[in-house]
ROGU-277683 format. One record per residue (C-alpha): x, z, y; residue in one letter; residue number from 0. Coordinates in nm, 3 decimals, padded with zeros to 5 digits, m for minus. Layout:
@xx:X zz:Z yy:Y code:a pos:NUM
...
END
This chain:
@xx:m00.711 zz:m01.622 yy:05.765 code:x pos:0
@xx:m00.926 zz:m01.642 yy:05.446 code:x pos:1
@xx:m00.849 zz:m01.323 yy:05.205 code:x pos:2
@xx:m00.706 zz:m01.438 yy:04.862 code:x pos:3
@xx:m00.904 zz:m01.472 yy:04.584 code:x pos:4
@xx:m00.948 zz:m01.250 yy:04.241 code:x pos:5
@xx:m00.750 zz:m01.478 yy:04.098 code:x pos:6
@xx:m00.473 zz:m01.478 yy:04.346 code:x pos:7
@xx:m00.486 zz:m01.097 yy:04.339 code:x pos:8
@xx:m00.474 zz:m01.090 yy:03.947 code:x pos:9
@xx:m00.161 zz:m01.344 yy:03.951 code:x pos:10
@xx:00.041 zz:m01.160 yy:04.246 code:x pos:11
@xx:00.007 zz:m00.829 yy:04.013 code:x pos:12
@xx:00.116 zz:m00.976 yy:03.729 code:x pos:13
@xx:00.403 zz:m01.067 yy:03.872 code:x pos:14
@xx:00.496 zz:m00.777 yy:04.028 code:x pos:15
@xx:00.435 zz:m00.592 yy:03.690 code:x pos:16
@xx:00.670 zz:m00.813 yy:03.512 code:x pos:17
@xx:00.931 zz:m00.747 yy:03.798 code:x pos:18
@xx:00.951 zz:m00.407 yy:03.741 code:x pos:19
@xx:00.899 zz:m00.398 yy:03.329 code:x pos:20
@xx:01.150 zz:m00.692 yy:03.335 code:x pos:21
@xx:01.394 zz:m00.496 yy:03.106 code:x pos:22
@xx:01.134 zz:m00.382 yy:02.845 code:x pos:23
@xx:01.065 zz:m00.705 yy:02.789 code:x pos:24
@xx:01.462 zz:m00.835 yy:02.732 code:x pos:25
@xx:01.510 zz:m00.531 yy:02.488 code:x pos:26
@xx:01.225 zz:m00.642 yy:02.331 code:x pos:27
@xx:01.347 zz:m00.985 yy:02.280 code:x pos:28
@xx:01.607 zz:m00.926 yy:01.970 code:x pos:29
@xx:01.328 zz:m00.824 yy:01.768 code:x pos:30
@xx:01.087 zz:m01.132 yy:01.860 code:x pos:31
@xx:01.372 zz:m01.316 yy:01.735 code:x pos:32
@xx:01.426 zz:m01.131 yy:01.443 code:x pos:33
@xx:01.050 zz:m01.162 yy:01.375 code:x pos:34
@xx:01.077 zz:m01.534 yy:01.408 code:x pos:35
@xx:01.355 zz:m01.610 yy:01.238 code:x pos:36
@xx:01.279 zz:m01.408 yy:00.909 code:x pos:37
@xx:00.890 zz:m01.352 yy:00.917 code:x pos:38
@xx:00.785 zz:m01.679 yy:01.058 code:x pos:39
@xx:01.042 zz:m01.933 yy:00.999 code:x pos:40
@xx:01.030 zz:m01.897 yy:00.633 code:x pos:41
@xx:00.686 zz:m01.967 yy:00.632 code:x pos:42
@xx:00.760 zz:m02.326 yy:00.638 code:x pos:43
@xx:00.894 zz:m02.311 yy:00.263 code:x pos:44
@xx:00.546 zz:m02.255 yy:00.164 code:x pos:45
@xx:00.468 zz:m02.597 yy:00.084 code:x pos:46
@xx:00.653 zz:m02.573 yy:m00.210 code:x pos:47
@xx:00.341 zz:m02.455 yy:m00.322 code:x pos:48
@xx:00.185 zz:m02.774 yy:m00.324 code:x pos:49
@xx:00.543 zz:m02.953 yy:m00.483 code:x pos:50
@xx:00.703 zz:m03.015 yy:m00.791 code:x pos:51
@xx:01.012 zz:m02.848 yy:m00.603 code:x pos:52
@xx:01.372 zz:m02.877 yy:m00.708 code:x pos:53
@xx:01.644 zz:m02.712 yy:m00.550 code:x pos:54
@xx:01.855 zz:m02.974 yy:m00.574 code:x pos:55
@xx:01.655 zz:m03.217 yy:m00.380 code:x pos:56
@xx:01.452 zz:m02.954 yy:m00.138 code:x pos:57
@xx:01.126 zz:m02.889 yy:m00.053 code:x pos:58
@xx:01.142 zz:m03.220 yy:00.183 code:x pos:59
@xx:01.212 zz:m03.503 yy:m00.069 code:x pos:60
@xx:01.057 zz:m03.286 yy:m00.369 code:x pos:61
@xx:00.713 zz:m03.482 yy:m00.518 code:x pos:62
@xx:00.367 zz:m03.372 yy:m00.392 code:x pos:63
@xx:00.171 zz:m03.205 yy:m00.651 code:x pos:64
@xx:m00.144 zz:m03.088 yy:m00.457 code:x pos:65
@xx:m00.303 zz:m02.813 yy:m00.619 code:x pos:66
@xx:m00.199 zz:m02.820 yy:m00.958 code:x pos:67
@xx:m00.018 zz:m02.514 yy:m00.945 code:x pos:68
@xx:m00.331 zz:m02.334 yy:m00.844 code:x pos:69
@xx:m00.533 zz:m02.512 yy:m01.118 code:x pos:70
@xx:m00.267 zz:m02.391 yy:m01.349 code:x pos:71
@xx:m00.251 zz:m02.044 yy:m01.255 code:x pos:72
@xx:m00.650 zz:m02.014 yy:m01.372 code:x pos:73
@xx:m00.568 zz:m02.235 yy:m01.673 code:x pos:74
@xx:m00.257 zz:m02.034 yy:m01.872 code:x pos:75
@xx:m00.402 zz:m01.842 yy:m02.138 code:x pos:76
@xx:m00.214 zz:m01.533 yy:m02.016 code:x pos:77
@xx:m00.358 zz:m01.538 yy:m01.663 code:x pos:78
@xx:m00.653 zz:m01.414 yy:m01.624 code:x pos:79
@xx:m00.544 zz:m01.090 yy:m01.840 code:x pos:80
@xx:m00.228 zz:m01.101 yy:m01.539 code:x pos:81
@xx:m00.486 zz:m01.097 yy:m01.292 code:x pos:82
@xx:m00.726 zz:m00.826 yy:m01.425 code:x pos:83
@xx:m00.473 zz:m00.601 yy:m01.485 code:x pos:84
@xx:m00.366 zz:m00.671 yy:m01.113 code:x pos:85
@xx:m00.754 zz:m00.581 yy:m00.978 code:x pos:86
@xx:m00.757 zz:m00.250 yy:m01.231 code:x pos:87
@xx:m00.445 zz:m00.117 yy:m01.141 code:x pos:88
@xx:m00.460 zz:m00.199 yy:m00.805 code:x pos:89
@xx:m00.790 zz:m00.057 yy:m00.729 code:x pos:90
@xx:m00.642 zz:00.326 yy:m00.936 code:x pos:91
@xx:m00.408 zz:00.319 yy:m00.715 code:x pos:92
@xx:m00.593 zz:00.237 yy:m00.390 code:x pos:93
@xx:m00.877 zz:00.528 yy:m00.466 code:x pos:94
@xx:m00.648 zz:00.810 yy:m00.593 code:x pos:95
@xx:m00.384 zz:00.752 yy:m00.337 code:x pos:96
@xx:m00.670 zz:00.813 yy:m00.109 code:x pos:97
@xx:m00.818 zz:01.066 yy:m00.251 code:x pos:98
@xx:m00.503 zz:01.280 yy:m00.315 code:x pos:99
@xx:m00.336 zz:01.230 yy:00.024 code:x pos:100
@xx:m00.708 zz:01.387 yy:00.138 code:x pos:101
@xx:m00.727 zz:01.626 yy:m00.067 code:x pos:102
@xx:m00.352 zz:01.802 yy:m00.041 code:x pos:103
@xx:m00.414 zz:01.778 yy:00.357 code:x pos:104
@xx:m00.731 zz:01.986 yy:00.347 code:x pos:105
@xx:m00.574 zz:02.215 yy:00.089 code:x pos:106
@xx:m00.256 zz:02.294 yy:00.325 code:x pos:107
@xx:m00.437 zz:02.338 yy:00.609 code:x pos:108
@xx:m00.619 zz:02.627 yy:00.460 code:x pos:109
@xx:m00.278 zz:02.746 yy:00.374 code:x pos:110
@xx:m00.155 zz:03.044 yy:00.653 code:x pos:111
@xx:00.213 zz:03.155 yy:00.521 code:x pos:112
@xx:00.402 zz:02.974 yy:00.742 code:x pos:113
@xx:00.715 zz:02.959 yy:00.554 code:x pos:114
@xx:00.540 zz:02.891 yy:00.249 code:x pos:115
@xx:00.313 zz:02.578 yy:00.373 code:x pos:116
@xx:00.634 zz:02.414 yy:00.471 code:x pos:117
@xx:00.805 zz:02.473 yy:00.155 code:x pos:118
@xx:00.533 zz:02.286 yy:00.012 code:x pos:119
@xx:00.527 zz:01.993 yy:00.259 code:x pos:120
@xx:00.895 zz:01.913 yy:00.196 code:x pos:121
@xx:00.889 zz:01.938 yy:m00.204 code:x pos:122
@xx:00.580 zz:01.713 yy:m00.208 code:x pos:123
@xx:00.733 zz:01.491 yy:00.069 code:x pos:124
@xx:01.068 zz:01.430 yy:m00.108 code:x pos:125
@xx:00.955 zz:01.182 yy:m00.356 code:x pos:126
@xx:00.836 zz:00.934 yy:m00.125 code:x pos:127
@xx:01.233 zz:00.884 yy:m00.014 code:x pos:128
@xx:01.408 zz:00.814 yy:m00.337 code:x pos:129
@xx:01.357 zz:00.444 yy:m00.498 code:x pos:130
@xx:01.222 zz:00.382 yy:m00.813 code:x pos:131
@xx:01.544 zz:00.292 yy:m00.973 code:x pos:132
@xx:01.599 zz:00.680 yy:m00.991 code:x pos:133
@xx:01.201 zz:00.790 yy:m01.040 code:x pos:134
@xx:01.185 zz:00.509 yy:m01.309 code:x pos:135
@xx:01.484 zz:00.650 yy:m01.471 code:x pos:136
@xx:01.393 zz:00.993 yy:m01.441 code:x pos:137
@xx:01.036 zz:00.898 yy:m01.596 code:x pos:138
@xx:01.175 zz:00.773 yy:m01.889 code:x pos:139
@xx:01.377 zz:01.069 yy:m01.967 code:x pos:140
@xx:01.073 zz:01.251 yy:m01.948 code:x pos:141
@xx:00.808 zz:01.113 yy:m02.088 code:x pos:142
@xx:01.050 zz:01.011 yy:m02.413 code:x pos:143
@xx:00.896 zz:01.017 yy:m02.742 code:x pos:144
@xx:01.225 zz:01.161 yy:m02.899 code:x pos:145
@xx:01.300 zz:01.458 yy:m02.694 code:x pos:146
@xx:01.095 zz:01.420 yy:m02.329 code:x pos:147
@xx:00.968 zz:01.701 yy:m02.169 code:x pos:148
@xx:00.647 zz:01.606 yy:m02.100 code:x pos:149
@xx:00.641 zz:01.545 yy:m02.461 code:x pos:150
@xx:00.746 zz:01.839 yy:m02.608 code:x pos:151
@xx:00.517 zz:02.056 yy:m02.344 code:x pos:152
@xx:00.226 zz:01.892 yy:m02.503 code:x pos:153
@xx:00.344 zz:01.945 yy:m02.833 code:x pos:154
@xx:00.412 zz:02.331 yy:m02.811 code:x pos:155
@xx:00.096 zz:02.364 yy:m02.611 code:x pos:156
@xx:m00.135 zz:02.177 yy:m02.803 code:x pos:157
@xx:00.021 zz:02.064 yy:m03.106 code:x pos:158
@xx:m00.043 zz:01.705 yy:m03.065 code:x pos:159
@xx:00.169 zz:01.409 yy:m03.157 code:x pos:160
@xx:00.383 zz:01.247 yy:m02.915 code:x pos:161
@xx:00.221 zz:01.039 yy:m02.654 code:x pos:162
@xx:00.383 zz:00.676 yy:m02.613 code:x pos:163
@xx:00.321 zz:00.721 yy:m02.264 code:x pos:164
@xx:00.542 zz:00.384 yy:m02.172 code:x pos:165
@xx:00.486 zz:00.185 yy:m02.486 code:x pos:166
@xx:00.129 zz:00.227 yy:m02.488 code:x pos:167
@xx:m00.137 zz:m00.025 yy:m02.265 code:x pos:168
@xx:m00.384 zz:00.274 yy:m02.137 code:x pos:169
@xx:m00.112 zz:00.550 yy:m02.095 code:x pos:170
@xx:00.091 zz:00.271 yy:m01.905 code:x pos:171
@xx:m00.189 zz:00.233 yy:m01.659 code:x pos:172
@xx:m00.250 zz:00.621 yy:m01.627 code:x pos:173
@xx:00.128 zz:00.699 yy:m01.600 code:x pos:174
@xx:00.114 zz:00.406 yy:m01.333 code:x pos:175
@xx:m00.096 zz:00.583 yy:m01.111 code:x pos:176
@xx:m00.007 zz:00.938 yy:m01.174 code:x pos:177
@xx:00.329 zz:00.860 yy:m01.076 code:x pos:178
@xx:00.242 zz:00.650 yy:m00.805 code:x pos:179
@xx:00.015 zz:00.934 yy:m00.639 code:x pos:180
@xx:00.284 zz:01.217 yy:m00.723 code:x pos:181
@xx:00.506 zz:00.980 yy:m00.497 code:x pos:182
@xx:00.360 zz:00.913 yy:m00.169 code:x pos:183
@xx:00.104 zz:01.181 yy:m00.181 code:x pos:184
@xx:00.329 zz:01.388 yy:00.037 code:x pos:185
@xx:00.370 zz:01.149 yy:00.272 code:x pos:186
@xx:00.003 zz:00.957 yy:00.266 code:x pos:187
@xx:m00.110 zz:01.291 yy:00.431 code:x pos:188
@xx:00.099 zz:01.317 yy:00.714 code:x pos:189
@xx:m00.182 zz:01.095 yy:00.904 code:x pos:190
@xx:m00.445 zz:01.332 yy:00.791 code:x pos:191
@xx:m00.243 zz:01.630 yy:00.909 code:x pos:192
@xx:m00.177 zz:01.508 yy:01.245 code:x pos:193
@xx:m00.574 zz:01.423 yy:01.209 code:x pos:194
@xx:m00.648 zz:01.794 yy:01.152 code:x pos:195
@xx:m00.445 zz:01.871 yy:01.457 code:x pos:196
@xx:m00.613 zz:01.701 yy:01.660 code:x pos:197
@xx:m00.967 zz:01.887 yy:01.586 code:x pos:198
@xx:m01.063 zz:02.122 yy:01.846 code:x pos:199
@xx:m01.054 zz:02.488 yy:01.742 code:x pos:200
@xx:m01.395 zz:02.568 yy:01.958 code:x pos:201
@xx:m01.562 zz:02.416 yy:01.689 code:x pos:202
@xx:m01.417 zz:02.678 yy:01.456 code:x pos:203
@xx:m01.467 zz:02.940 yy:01.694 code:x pos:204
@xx:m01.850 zz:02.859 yy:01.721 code:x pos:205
@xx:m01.858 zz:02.786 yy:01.376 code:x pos:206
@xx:m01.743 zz:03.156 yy:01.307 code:x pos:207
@xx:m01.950 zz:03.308 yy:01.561 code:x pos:208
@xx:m02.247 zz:03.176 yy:01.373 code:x pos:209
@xx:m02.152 zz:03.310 yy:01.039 code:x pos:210
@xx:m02.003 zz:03.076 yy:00.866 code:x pos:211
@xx:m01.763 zz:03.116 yy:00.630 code:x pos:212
@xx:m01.421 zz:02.895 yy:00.544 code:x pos:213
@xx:m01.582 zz:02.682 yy:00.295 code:x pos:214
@xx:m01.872 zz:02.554 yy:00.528 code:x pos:215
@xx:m01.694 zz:02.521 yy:00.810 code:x pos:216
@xx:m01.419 zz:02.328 yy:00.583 code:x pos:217
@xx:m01.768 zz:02.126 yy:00.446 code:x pos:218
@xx:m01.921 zz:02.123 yy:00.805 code:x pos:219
@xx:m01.635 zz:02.036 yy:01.026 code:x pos:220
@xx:m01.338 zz:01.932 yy:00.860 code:x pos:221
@xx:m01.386 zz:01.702 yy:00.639 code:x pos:222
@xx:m01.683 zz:01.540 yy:00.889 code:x pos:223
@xx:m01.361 zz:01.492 yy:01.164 code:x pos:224
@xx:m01.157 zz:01.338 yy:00.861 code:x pos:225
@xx:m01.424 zz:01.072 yy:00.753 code:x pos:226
@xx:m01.362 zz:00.858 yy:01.012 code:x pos:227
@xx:m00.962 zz:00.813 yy:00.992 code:x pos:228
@xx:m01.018 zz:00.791 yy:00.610 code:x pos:229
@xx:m01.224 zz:00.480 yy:00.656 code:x pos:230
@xx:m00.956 zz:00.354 yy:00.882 code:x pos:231
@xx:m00.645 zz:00.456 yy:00.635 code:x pos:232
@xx:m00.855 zz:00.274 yy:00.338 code:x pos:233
@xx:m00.924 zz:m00.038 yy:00.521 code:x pos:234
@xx:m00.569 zz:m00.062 yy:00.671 code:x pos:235
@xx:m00.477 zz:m00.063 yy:00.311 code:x pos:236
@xx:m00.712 zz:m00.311 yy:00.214 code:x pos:237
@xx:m00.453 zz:m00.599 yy:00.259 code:x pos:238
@xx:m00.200 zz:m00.485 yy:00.064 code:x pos:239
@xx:m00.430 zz:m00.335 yy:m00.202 code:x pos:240
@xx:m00.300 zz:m00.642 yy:m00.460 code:x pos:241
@xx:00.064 zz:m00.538 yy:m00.397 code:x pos:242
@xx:00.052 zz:m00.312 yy:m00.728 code:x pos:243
@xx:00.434 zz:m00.187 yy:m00.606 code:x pos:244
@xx:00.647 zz:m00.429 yy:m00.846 code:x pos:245
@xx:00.965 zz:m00.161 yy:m00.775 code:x pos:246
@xx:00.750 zz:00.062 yy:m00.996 code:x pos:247
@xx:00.613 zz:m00.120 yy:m01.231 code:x pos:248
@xx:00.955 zz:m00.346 yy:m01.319 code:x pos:249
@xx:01.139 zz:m00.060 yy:m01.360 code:x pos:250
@xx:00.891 zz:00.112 yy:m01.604 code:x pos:251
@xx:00.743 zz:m00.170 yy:m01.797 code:x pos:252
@xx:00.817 zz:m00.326 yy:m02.102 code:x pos:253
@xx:00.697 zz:m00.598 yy:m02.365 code:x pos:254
@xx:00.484 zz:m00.390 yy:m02.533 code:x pos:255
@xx:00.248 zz:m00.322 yy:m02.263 code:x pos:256
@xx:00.231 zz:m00.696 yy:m02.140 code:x pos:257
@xx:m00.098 zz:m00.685 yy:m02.235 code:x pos:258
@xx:m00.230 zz:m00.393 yy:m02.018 code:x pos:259
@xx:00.105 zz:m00.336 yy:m01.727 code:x pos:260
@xx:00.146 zz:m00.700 yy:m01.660 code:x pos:261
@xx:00.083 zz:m00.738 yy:m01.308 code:x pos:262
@xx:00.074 zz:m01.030 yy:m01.059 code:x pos:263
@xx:00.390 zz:m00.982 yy:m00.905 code:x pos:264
@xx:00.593 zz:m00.931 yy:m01.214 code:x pos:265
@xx:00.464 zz:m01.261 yy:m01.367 code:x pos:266
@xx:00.548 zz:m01.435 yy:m01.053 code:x pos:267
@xx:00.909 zz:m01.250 yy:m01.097 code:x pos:268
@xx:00.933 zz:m01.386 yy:m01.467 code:x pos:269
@xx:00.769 zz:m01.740 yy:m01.417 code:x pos:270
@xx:00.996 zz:m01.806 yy:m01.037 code:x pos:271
@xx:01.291 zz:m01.611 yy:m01.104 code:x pos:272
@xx:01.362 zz:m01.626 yy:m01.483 code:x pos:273
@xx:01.214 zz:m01.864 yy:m01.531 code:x pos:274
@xx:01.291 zz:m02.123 yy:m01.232 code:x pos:275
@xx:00.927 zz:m02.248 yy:m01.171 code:x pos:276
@xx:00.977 zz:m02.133 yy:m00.783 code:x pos:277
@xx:00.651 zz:m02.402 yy:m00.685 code:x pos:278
@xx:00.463 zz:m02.188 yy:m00.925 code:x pos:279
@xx:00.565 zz:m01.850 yy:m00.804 code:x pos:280
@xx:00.492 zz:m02.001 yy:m00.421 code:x pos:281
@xx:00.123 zz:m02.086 yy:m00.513 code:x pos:282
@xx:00.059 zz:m01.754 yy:m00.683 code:x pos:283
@xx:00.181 zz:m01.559 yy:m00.381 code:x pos:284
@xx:00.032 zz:m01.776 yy:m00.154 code:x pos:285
@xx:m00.326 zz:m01.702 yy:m00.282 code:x pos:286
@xx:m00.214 zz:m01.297 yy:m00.342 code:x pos:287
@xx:m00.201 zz:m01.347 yy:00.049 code:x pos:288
@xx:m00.475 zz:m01.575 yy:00.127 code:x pos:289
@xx:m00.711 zz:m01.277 yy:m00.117 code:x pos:290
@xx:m00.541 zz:m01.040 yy:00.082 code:x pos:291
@xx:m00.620 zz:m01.123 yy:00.467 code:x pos:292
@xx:m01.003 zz:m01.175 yy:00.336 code:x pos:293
@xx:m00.978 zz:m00.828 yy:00.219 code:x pos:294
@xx:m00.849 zz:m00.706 yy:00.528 code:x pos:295
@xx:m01.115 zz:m00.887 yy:00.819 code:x pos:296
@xx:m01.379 zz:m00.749 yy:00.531 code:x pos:297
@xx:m01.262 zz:m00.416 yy:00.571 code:x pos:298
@xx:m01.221 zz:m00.454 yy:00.913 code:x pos:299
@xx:m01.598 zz:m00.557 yy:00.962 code:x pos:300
@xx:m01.722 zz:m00.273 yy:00.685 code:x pos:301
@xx:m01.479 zz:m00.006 yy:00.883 code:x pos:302
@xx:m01.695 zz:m00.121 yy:01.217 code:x pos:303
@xx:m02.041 zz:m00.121 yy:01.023 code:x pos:304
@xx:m02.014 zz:00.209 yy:00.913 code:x pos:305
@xx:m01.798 zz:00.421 yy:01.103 code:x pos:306
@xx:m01.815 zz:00.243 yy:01.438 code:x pos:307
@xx:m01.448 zz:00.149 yy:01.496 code:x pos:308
@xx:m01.380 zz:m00.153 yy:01.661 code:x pos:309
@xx:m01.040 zz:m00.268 yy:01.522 code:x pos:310
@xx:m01.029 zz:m00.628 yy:01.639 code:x pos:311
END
């Protein structure tokens, strides 16, 4: 009798693996569907894009338009200022919320009161859970020209005039990402925490053995084990890096600071949604996503250049 081939082999334990894993695979199977049904499915309304679409008629006997909605996108007099205040705001955001996650990680691990350290952790974790419908109203109250706290700090402290800090195109963008960091700092370093775990405490032993002190073995060890799983963090980020949070930034904006807080995703909302031009909206997202998965395979290939990670 002739012994079965590698291929033969391969197939028989295949199918005894899927035997025994049978039931992973059927719990697994409500969210496949749920995945196809709402992630995938929809997809197919994306030609809109390239329609004049009305509701009324749908998206399958609605006229073909090509790519005028594209053309007019880079045509409106008001979008290229949409679209640069998307790239400025968005890159703030991407670098300090970086940065600061980084930064408050190292800082609490140097931190040895117990009870203390964890005190921290929660009261710089709890913003991350409450929406911006409360943080944006909370905000407000605060940074108020007539009465805010923020406001009136400055004012008995330095004896300055109120700051607009809402009204105002350059304190938008700053309050933007101040706020934005003071949210999900807490939470951005829970990866670099678990990172920090994870490093061996020989090296620290050796380190100290040799004389060196907390700061170089922080400078020397550390932050040389963090490097890497920054580079990942930043270029997992990289594909969402034009989603400038439109919770946030609806919730805080205003008219007056069109001109500098006027982002891509709230001109989609006032173009598609107030104002019903849903083919336009559809073509502006669909390029926000097309800009975005170049960003990500770009990271991807800079994150394997440079720190040697192999992601796909």
């Amino acid at each position: 009798m002739s012994s079965p081939t590698p291929a033969t082999v391969k197939f028989t334990k295949q199918r005894l693996n899927f035997r025994r894993s049978w039931p992973f695979h059927l719990m697994l199977l409500p969210g496949v569907i749920f995945v196809l049904l709402f992630q995938y499915l929809p997809m197919a309304g994306l030609v809109i894009a390239f329609q004049d679409f009305k509701p009324w008629t749908g998206f399958i006997h609605s006229p073909w338009v090509g790519l005028e909605h594209f053309r007019s996108l880079f045509e409106r007099p008001d979008s290229k200022q949409v679209i640069w205040n998307t790239v400025v705001i968005s890159l703030l955001r991407w670098v300090f919320g970086l940065v600061a996650p980084f930064l408050f990680a190292l800082l609490l691990n140097e931190v040895r009161q117990v009870t203390f350290k964890r005190t921290v952790q929660t009261m710089v974790y709890l913003p991350h859970f409450l929406p911006w419908v409360i943080l944006g109203g909370i905000l407000i109250d605060l940074l108020s020209i007539e009465g805010g706290l923020v406001n009136r700090i400055i004012g008995a402290v330095f004896g300055i005039e109120p700051i607009f800090f809402l009204g105002e195109g350059n304190w938008f963008r700053v309050t933007i990402v101040i706020s934005d960091v003071w949210k999900e700092c807490g939470f951005g370093a829970i990866i670099f925490l678990a990172a920090l775990a994870g490093i061996k405490p020989t090296l620290y032993e050796a380190a100290l053995m040799d004389g060196a002190s907390r700061w170089k073995q922080t400078l020397y060890i550390t932050i040389p084990s963090l490097i890497p799983i920054f580079i990942v963090v930043g270029t997992l980020s990289l594909g969402t890096i034009l989603n400038t949070g439109f919770d946030q930034i609806f919730n805080l904006y205003n008219p007056l600071v069109y001109d500098k807080g006027d982002v891509i995703d709230t001109f989609v909302y006032r173009m598609a949604i107030v104002g019903g031009k849903m083919s336009f909206g559809t073509a502006v997202g669909l390029l926000k996503s097309f800009i975005g998965f170049a960003l990500i395979v770009i990271g991807y290939r800079l994150a394997y250049t440079f720190a040697g990670y192999r992601i796909f």
